[in-house]
MARLUMMI-130684 format. One record per residue (C-alpha): residue number from 1; residue in three letters; chain; z, x, y. Coordinates in Angstrom, 3 decimals. Example, Ala and Ser with C-alpha at 12.3 -4.5 7.8 and 13.67 -1.06 7.14 Angstrom:
BEGIN
> i|aa|ch|pz|px|py
> 1|ALA|A|7.800|12.300|-4.500
> 2|SER|A|7.140|13.670|-1.060
//
This chain:
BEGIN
> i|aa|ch|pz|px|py
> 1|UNK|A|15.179|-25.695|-9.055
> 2|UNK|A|13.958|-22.427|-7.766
> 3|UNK|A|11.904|-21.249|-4.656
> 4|UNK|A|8.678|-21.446|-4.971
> 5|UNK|A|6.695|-18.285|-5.064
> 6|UNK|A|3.707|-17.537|-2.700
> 7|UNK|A|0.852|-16.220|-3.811
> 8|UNK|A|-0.997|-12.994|-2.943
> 9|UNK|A|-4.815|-12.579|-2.918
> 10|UNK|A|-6.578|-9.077|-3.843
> 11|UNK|A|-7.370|-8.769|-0.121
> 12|UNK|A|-3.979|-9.058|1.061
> 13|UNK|A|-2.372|-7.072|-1.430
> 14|UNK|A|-2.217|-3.858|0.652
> 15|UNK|A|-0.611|-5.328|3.478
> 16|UNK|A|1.171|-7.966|1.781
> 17|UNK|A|2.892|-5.861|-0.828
> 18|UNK|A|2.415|-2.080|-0.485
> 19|UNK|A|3.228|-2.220|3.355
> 20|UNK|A|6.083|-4.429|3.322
> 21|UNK|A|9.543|-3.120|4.149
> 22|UNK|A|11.151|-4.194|1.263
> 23|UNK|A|10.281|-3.621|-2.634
> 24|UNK|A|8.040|-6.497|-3.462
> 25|UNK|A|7.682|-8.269|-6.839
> 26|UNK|A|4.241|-9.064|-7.940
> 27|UNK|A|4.046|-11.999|-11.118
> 28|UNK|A|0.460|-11.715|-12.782
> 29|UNK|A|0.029|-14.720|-13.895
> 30|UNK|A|-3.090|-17.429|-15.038
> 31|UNK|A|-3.249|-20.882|-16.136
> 32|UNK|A|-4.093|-20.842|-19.022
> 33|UNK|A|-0.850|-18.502|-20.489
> 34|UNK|A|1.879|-20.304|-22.446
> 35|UNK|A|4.384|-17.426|-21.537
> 36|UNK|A|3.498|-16.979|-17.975
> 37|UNK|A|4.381|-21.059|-17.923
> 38|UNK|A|7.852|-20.203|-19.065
> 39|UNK|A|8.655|-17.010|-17.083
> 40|UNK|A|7.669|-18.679|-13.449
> 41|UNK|A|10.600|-21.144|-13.729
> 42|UNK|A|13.318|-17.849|-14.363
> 43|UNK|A|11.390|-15.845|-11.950
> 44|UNK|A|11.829|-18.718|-9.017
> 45|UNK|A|15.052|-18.925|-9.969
> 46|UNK|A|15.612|-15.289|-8.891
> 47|UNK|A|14.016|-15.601|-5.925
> 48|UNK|A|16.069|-18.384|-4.558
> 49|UNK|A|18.989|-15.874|-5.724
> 50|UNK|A|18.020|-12.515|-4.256
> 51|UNK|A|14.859|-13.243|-1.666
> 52|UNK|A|17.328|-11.262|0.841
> 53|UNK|A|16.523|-8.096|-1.223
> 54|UNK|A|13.365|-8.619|-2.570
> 55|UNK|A|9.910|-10.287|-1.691
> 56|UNK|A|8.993|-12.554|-5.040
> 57|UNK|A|5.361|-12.842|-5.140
> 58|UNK|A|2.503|-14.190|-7.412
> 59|UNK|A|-0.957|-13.124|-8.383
> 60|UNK|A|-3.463|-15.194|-10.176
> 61|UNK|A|-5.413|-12.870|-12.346
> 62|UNK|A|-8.689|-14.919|-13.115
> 63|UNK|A|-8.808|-15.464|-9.284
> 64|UNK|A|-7.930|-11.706|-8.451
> 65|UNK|A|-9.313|-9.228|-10.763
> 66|UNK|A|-9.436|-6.049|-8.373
> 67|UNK|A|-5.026|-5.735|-8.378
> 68|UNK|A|-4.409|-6.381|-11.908
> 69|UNK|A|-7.472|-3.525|-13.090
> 70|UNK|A|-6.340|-0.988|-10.274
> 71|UNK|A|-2.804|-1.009|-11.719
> 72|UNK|A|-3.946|-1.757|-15.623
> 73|UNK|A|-2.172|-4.948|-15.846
> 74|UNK|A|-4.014|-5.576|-19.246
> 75|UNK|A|-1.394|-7.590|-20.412
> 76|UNK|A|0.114|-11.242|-18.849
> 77|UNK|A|2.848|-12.010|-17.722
> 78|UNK|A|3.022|-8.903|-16.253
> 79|UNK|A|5.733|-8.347|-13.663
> 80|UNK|A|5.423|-5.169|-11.236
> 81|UNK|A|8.157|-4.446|-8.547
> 82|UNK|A|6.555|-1.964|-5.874
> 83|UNK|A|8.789|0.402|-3.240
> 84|UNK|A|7.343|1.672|-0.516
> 85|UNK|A|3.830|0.907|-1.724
> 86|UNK|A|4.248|2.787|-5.397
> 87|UNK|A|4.822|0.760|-8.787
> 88|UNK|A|8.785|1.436|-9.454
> 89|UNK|A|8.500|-1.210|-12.172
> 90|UNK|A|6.498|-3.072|-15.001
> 91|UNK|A|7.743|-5.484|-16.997
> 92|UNK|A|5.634|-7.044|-20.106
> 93|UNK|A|5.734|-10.331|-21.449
> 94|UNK|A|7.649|-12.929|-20.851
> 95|UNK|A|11.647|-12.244|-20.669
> 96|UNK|A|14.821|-14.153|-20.620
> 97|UNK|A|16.441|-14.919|-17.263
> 98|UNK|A|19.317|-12.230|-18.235
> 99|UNK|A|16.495|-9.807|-19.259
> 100|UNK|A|15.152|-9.551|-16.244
> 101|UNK|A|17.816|-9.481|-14.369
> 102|UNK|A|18.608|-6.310|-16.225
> 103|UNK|A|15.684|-5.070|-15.524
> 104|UNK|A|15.579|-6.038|-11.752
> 105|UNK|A|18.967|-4.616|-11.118
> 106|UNK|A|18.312|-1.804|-9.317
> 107|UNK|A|16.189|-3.520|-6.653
> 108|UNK|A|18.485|-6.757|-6.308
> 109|UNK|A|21.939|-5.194|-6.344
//
């Protein structure tokens, strides 16, 4: 089993994500989406994995609508890695575990 993700709210977001030291992964996400159900297992999985390197973070986007407009997350799952508070990465729709890792190499390597 994986670590569990924390949540971030719209009003944390800022300081949460675009302040923090480290790149950040942000996992739109809402209850009601089938794929978002079978990406959060993978994506805790990683996080248990490479937490040193990487903050693994999730954002409800019925609950949080200001994050997902500013950065046109129009699409969910939508997974955005931020550096230095800039997007360095989107990923759309859900992926296998080996997919994303791929894709997450650069920031957990």
């Amino acid at each position: 089993m994986g670590e569990k993700m924390n949540a971030v709210t719209d009003s944390e977001f800022d300081q949460t994500v675009l302040k923090s030291d480290k790149p950040v992964l942000v996992d739109f996400w809402a209850e009601w989406c089938g794929p978002c159900r079978q990406v959060s297992p993978i994506l805790e999985e990683l996080a248990q994995d490479h937490s040193d390197k990487i903050t693994f973070l999730k954002m409800n986007v019925d609950e949080n609508p200001v994050t997902p407009s500013n950065y046109k997350v129009t699409g969910i799952p939508t997974i955005n890695v931020y550096v230095n508070g800039e997007l360095a990465k989107s990923i759309v729709g859900a992926k296998p575990k080996a997919a994303l890792l791929k894709e997450l190499a650069a920031f957990t390597d």
